[in-house]
C-alpha positions as CSV (number, residue, x, y, z in Angstrom):
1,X,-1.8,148.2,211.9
2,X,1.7,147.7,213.1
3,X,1.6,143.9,212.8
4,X,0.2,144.4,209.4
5,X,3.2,146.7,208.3
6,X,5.9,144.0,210.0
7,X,3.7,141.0,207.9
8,X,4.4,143.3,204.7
9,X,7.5,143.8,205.3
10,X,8.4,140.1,206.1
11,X,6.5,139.2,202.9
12,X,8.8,141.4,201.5
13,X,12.4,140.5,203.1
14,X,11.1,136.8,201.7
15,X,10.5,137.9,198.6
16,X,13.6,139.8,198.6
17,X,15.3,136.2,199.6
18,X,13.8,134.7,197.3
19,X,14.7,136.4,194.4
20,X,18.7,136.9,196.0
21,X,18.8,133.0,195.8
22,X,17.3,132.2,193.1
23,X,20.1,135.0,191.0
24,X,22.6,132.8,193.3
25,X,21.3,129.8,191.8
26,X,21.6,131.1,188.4
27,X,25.0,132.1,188.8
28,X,26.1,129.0,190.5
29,X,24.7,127.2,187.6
30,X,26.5,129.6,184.5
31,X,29.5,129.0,186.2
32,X,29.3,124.9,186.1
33,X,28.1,125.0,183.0
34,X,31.3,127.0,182.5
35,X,33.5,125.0,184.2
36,X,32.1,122.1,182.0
37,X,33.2,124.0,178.9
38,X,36.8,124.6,179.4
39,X,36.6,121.0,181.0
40,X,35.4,119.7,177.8
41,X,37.8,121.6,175.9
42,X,40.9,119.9,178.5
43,X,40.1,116.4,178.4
44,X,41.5,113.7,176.6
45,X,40.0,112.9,172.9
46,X,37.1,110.6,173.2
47,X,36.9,107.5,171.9
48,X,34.6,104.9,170.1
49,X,35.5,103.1,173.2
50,X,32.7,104.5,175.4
51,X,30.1,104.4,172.5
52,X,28.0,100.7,172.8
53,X,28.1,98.3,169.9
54,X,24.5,99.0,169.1
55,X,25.1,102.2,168.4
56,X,25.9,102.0,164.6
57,X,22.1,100.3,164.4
58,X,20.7,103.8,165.5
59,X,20.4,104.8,161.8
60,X,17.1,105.2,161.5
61,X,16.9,107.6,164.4
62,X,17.1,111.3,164.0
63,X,20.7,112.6,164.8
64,X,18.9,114.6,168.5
65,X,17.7,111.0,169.3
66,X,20.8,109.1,168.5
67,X,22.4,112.1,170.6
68,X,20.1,111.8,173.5
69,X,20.6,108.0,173.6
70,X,24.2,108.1,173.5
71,X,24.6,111.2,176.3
72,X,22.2,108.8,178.3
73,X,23.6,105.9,178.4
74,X,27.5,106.9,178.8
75,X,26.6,110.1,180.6
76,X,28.7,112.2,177.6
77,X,29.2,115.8,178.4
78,X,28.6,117.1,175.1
79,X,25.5,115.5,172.6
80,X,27.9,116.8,169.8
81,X,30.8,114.9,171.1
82,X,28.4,112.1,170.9
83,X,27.2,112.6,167.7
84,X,30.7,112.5,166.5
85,X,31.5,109.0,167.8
86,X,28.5,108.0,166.2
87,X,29.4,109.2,163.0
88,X,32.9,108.0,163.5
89,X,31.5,104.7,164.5
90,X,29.4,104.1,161.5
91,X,32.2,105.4,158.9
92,X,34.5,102.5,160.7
93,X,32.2,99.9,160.8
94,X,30.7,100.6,156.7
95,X,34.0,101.3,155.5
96,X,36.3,98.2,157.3
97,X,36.3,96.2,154.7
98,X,36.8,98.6,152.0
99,X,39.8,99.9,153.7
100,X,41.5,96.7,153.7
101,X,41.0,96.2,150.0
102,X,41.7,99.8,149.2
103,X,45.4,99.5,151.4
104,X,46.1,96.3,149.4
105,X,44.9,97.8,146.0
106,X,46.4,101.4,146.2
107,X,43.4,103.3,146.2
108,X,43.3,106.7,146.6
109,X,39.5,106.3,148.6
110,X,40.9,104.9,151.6
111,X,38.7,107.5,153.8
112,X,37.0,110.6,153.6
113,X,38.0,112.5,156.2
114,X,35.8,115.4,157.9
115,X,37.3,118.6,159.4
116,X,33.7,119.8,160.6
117,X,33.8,116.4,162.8
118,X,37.5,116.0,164.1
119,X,38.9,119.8,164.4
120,X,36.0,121.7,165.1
121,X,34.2,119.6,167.6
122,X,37.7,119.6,169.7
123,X,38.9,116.4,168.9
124,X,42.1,115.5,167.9
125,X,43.6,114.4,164.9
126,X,45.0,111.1,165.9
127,X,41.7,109.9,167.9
128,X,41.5,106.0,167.8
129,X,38.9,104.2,165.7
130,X,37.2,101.3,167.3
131,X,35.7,99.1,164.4
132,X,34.4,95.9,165.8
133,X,33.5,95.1,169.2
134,X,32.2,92.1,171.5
135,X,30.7,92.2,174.0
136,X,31.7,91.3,177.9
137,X,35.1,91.9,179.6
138,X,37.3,90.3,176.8
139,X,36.1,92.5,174.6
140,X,38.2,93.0,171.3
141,X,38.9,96.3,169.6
142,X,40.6,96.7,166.0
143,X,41.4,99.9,166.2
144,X,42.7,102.4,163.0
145,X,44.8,105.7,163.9
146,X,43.2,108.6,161.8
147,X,46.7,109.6,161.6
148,X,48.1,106.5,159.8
149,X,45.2,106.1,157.5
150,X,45.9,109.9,156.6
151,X,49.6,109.0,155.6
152,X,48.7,106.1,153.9
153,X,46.0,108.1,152.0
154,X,48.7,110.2,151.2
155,X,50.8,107.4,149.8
156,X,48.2,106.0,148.2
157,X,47.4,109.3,146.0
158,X,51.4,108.8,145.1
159,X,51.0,105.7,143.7
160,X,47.5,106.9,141.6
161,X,49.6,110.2,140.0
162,X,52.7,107.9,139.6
163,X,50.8,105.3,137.9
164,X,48.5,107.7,135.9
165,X,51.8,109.7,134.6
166,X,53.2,106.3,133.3
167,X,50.4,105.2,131.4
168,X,50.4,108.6,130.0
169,X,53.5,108.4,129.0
170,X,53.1,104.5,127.7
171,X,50.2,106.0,125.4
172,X,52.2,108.5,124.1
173,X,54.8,105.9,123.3
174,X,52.7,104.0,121.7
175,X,51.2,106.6,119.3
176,X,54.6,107.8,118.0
177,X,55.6,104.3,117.7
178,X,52.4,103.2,115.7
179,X,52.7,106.5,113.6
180,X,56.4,105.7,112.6
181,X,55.6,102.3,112.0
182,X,52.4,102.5,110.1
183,X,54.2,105.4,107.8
184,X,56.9,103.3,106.9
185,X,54.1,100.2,105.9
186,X,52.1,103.0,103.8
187,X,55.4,104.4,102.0
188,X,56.0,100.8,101.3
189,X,52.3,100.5,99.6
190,X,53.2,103.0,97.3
191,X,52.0,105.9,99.2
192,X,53.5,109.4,97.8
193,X,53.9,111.6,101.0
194,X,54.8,110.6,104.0
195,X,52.9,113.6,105.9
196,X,49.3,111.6,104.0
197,X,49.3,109.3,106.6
198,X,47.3,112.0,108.9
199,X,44.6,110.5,106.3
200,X,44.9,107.0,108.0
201,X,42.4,106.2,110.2
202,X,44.4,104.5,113.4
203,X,41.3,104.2,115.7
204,X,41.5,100.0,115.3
205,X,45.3,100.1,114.8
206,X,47.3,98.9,118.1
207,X,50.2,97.0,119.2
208,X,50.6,94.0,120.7
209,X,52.4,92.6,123.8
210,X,55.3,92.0,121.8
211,X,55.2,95.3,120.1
212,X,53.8,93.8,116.8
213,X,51.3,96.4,114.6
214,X,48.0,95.3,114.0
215,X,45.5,96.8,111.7
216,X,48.3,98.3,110.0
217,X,47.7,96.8,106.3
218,X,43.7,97.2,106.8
219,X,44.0,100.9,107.7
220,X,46.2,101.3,104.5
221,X,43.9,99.5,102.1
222,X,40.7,101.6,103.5
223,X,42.5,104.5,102.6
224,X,44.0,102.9,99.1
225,X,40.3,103.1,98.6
226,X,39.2,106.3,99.4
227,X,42.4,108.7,98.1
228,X,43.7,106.3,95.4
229,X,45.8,109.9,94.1
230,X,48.4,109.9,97.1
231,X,49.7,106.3,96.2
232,X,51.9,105.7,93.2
233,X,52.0,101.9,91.3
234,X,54.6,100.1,93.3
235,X,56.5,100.3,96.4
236,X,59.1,102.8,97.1
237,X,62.3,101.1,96.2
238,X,64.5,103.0,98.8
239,X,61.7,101.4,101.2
240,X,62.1,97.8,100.1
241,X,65.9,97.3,99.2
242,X,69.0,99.3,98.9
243,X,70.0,101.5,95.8
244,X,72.4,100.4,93.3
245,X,75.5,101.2,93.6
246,X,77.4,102.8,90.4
247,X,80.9,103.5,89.8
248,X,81.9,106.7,91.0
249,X,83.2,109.6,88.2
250,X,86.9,110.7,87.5
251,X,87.6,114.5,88.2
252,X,87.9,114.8,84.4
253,X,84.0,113.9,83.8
254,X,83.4,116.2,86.3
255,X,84.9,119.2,84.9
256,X,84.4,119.8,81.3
């Protein structure tokens, strides 16, 4: 009976042991997860560097595989940190050769940048962009600060509202210009008023590179046609030449 108490209570202290480590275990294991947290959060930016070439073929995987692959083969403490280099990777490698043309050409697309995959997965701002790579120990790497791209974004979207206000303003210019010009060609035709030539139709009037008007004598004749009671027979002399000059009156033909 006594050995059969000091059995139970052995089975007991075990259990007791058991279930002591095991809580010691799980404790030891929350705290290195984190300790792998705010070591995450301390380390220096990650890189494109330490994601293989063959990465950016991974496309037709699902974003856990792609994940899983990448935290397997470079050991990455974090699948989203991973699938941020992916992402980044691809975006290089698609958009290289757009971004040359676009920095040559002033576009205002240069790169769509992602707050959701820079800020708020703890990666900083000026992270470097590996967009080509061979491989072996000379291995080459063109790489594009996100921080550079960002300013010349910036310029870029300068140029576009500079160049958009100017041709704005050139078109403007150019509609006064035809309007004075075409007014003065219609008052010529005999045209009665010079506020009628809001009755001119301008759509194939233009100008030409030397600031010639063309379509000016069509537009005037169309409308010659269609309101032939705003123009007068003849041209308006004080259009076409000078007035006649007359002899000007004594004081005495003034006053009666």
């Amino acid at each position: 009976m006594k050995r059969q108490q000091k059995l139970s209570l052995s089975e007991k202290g075990k259990k007791g042991a058991r279930a002591q480590q095991a809580a010691r275990r799980e404790q030891r294991e929350t705290e290195e997860v984190q300790a792998k947290a705010k070591a995450s959060m301390r380390r220096r930016p990650g890189t494109l560097a330490d994601v293989p070439p063959w990465c950016h073929l991974s496309g037709n995987r699902s974003p856990a595989e792609a994940a899983a692959e990448a935290v397997k083969a470079h050991k990455a403490s974090s699948a989203t940190d991973a699938l941020v280099l992916l992402w980044n990777l691809r975006r290089v490698a698609a958009a290289d050769a757009e971004l040359l043309a676009a920095a040559e050409t002033h576009s205002a697309e240069i790169w769509s940048e992602s707050p959701a995959n820079t800020e708020q997965n703890g990666f900083d701002q000026d992270i470097t962009l590996v967009s080509t790579h061979k491989d072996g120990r000379g291995t080459e790497l063109v790489t594009v600060k996100l921080s550079y791209v960002r300013n010349l974004r910036k310029q870029c979207e300068r140029f576009r509202l500079r160049a958009g206000e100017a041709e704005r303003t050139r078109a403007e210019t150019d509609r006064r210009l035809i309007r004075a010009e075409i007014t003065v060609a219609a008052m010529r035709a005999g045209m009665v008023d010079p506020d009628a030539w809001v009755f001119l139709d301008l759509s194939e009037v233009t100008l030409d590179s030397k600031g010639n008007l063309l379509g000016a004598k069509e537009a005037i004749d169309t409308l010659k046609r269609q309101k032939p009671h705003i123009f007068k027979t003849g041209a308006h002399k004080h259009l076409s030449q000078p007035p006649a000059a007359t002899a000007p009156g004594t004081f005495d033909e003034v006053l009666p």
